[in-house]
VOGU-3710 file (C-alpha; in Angstrom, 3 decimals, decimal comma):
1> xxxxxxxxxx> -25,886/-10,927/-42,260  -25,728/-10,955/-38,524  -23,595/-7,941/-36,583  -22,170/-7,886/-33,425  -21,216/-5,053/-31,455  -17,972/-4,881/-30,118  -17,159/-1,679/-27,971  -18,464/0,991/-30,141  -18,209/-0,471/-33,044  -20,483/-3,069/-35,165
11> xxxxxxxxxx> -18,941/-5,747/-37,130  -19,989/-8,823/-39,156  -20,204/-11,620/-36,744  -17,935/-13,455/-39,200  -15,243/-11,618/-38,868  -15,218/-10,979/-34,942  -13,215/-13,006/-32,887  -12,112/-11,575/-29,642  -13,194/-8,019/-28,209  -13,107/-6,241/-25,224
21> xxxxxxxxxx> -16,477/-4,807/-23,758  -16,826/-3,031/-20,990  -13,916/-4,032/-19,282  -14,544/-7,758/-20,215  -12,691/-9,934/-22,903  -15,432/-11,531/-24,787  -14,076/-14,279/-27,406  -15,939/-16,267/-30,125  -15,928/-20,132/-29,474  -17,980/-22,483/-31,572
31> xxxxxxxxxx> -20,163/-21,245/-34,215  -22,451/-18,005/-33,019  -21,749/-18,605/-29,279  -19,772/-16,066/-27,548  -18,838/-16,605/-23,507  -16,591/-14,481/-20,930  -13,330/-15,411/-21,118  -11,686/-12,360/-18,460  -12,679/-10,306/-15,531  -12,028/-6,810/-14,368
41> xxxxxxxxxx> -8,641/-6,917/-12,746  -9,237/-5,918/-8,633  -7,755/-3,459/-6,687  -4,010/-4,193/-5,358  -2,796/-2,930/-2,027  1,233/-2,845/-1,019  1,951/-2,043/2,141  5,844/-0,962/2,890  7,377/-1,312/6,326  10,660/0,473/7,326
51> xxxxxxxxxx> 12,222/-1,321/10,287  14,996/-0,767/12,129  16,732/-3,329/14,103  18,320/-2,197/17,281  18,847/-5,669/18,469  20,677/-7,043/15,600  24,599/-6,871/15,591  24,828/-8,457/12,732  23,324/-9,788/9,621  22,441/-13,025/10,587
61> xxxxxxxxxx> 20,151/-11,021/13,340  18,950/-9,322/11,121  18,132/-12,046/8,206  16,825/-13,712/11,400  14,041/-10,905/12,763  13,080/-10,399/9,103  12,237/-14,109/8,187  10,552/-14,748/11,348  8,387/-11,040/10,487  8,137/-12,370/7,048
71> xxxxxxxxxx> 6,749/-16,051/7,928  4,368/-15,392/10,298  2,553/-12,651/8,022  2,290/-15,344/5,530  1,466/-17,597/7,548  -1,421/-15,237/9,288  -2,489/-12,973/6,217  -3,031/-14,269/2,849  -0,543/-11,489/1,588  2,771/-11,691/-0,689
81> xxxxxxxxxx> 5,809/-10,591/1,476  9,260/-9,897/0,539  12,475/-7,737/1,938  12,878/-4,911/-0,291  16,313/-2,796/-1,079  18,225/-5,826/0,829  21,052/-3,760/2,202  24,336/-4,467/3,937  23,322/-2,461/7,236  22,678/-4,334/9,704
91> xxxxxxxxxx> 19,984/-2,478/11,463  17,588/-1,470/8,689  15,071/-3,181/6,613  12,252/-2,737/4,193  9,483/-5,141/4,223  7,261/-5,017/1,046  3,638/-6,817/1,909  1,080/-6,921/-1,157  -2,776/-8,077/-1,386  -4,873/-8,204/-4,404
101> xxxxxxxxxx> -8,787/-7,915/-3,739  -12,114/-6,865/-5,878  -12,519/-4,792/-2,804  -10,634/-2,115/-1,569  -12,656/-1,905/1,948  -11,588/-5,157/2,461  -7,692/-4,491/1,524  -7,676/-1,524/4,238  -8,873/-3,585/6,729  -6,365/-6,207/5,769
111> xxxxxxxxxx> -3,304/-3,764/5,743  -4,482/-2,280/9,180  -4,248/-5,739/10,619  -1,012/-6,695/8,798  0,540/-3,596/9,929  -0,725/-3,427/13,898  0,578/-7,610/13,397  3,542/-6,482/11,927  4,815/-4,083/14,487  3,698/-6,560/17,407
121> xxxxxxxxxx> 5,587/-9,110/15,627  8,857/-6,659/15,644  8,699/-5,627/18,460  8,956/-9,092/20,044  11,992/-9,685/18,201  13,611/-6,744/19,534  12,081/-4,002/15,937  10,722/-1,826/15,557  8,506/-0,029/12,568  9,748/3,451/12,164
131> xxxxxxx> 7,294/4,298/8,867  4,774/2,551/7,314  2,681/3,617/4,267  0,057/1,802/1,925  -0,458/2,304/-1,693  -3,648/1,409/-3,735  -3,284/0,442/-7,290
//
């Protein structure tokens, strides 16, 4: 009878079907033939922006300064941005930006850029970013 390891254990090859070994999902397809059916999940980076809007006297200016802030980091960055805590004051928002990478060099860099972007970016529109902090997961 043939075994195959799975994780710490060994088990008749018949009766293995799916395992996870070392931090891959291995599954059994046709007869003894086994092939890599996950990967390691990456590292995944969320930026948070705290603006506050002393140019907006209402919140149409301010639903206006944060699309335009949100578009143009999508447009620029490949990054996932949304408003977060959407509040009825006028002069505040919180911009959530998120990145996933293998990397987590590469997702510093990334949030440096998409914050020093971000605050040029408010700052034209009459923002500004009064905190910013990044979060590694």
């Amino acid at each position: 009878m043939n075994w195959w390891r799975c994780g710490d254990e060994a088990r008749p090859v018949s009766t293995v079907k799916s395992c996870w070994v070392n931090g891959l999902w291995i599954a059994k397809w046709r007869s003894l033939s086994y092939r890599r059916v996950g990967y390691k999940l990456g590292m995944i980076a969320f930026l948070t922006l705290e603006l506050r809007i002393e140019a907006a006297h209402s919140l149409k200016d301010k639903r206006q300064v944060t699309r335009s802030l949100k578009d143009r980091l999508r447009s620029s960055f490949n990054v996932a941005v949304a408003e977060l805590d959407p509040s009825m004051l006028w002069n505040q928002a919180t911009i959530g930006v998120v990145s996933v990478s293998h990397s987590r060099d590469y997702l510093e860099g990334l949030m440096k850029n998409v914050e020093r972007s971000a605050t040029r970016i408010a700052n034209n529109a009459g923002a500004d970013v009064t905190d910013s902090f990044v979060e590694f997961l």
